[in-house]
N, C-alpha and C positions, 0 to 999 in steps of 0.2 A: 556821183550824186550825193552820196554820203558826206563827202567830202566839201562839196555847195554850201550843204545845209548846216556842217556847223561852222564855216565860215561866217555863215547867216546869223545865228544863234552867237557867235563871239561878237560882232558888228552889234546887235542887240543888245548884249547886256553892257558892252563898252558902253554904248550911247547914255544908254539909262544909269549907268556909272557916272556918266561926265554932267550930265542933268543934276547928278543930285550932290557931287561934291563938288562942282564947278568946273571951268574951262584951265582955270591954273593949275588946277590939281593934276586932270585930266581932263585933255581938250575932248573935244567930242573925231568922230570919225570924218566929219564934214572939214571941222577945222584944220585936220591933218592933211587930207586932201587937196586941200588950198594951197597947203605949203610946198606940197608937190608938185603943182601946176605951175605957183607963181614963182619958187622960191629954185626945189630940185631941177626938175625938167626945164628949166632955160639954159641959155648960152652959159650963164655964171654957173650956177650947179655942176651943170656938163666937165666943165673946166674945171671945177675944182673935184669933180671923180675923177677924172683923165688926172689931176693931180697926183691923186694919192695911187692910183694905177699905175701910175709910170716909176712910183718908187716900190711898189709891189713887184713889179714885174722884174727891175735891176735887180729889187734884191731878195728875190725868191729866185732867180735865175741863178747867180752867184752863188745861194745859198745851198740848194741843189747839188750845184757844178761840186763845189766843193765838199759837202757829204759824199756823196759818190768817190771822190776820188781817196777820199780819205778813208773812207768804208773800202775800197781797194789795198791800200797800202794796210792798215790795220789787220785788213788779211793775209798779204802775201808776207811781211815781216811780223814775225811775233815781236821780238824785241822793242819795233816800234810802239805795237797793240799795248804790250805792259808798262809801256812809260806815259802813253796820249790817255787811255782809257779810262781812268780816276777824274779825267779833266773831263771826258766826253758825259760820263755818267754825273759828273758835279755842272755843268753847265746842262744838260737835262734838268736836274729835280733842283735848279735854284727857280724861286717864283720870278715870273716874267717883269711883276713891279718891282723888282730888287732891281734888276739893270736898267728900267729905264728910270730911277732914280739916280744908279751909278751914272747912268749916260750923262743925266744933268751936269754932274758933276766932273766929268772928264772928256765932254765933247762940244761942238758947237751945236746950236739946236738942230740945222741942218743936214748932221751927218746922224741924230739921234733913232732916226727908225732905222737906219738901212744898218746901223748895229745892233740892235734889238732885234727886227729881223731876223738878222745873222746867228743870233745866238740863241737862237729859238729855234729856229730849224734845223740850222746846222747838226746838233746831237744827234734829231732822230731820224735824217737821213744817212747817217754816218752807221748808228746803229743799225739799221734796217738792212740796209746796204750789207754791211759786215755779215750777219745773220741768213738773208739769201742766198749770199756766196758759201759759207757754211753747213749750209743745209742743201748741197748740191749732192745728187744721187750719186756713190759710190760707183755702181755699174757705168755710168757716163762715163765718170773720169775712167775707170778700164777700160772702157772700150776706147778711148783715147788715146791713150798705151799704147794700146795693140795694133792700133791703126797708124800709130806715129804724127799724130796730132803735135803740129808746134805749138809752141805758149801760146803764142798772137792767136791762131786760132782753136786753142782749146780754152782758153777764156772767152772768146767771143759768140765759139759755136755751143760750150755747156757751160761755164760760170753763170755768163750775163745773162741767158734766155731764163735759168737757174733762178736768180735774183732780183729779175721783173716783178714777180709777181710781192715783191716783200718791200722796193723799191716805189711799186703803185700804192700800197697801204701805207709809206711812209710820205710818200708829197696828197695822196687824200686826206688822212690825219692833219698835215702841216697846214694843207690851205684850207681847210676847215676852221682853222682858227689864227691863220696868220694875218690876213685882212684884217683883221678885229682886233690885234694885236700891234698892227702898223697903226690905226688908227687909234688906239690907245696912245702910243707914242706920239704922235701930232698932237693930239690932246694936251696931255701931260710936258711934252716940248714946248706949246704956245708956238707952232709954224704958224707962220703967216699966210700959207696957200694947203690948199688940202680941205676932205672931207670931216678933217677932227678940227682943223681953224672953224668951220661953220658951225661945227657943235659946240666947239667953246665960248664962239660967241652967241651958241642958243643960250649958252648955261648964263651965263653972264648979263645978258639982260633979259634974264628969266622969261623968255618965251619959249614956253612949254611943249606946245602945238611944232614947235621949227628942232627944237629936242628929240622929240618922240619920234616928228617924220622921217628924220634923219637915221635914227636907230635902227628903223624901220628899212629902211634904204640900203642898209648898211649889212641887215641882215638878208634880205633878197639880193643883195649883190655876190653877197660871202658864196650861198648856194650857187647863182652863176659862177663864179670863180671855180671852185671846186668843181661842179660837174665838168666845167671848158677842162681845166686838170684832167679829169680822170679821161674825159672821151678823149683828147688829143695823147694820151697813152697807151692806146687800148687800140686807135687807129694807128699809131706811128708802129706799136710793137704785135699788131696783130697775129702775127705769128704764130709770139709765145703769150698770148694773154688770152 
């Protein structure tokens, strides 16, 4: 209920915002709403989030796949860990519009997000990954030993159950803000199909109202994304989570 009311109270003051600086400024709540009916929620809208979805989905799978396995190797060879890890920590804390400016520059526009993507996620499932496996109880691995556990299954039955829970914080964290991040890129790329083609042709002939809806869109999507994320890990690895 609480929660109703200042949905109510934000609808309200929007309005009377849009009343008194205008509909360009700020469309009103009615206006945005229209944009959703006629504009989102048809066959065209649809298509173009199924657009930008199906390059989310390639390359947050890929992106994934390969942190995990690299967050493996980082751990079992040191030697590798000190030559990769300068790179893993330097593509972390470089800002995400630094590559997809680079991208502009060294790629075609439609390989642009699914590399940005890539290098976005990629660090901090790698990290995460490395760190649960490292943080693996002492006593497990003895009792491992002593029971004569092979590799194959002393990684499978204490590393990985181990690094679940450091692996789910790291694809919750990722798609919390990778959606937002692929659609920054379609943006900044100028793709021709996608959810960020529609916002740069909101921005572009300044309809404000088809801008904002969009955002908006974008941001109750992101939430979708994420929770699907965390439940379908939580049910795959019930287990250990």
């Amino acid at each position: 209920m609480p929660g109703r009311i200042s949905y109510v109270i934000l609808l309200g003051v929007w309005a009377l915002l849009s009343a008194r600086v205008g509909s360009l400024i700020l469309p009103s709540p009615v206006e945005v709403a229209g944009v959703f009916k006629n504009e989102i929620l048809t066959l065209g809208g649809l298509m173009e989030t199924w657009e930008t979805l199906g390059r989310f989905i390639s390359s947050y799978t890929i992106s994934v796949t390969s942190g995990v396995l690299m967050g493996v190797v980082a751990f079992r060879y040191r030697g590798i860990r000190n030559g990769i890890w300068p790179v893993i920590t330097s593509l972390q804390a470089t800002p995400v519009i630094s590559w997809i400016l680079l991208a502009l520059l060294w790629f075609s526009s439609g390989f642009i997000p699914f590399f940005v993507l890539w290098v976005f996620i990629f660090p901090i499932i790698t990290i995460n990954m490395y760190e649960g496996l490292t943080a693996t109880d002492e006593k497990l691995i003895e009792m491992a030993r002593v029971y004569k556990f092979s590799r194959r299954d002393t990684f499978s039955k204490i590393y990985f159950p181990s690094a679940l829970p450091y692996l789910r914080a790291g694809m919750k964290i990722s798609a919390n803000s990778a959606l937002k991040v692929l659609v920054t890129a379609e943006i900044v790329g100028r793709l021709p199909e996608g959810m960020g083609s529609s916002m740069n042709n909101a921005w572009l002939n300044i309809d404000t109202a088809s801008l904002l809806a969009w955002t908006i869109y974008l941001v109750l999507l992101t939430n979708i994304v994420e929770d699907s994320i965390s439940t379908a890990m939580s049910k795959t690895f019930r287990r250990y989570l």
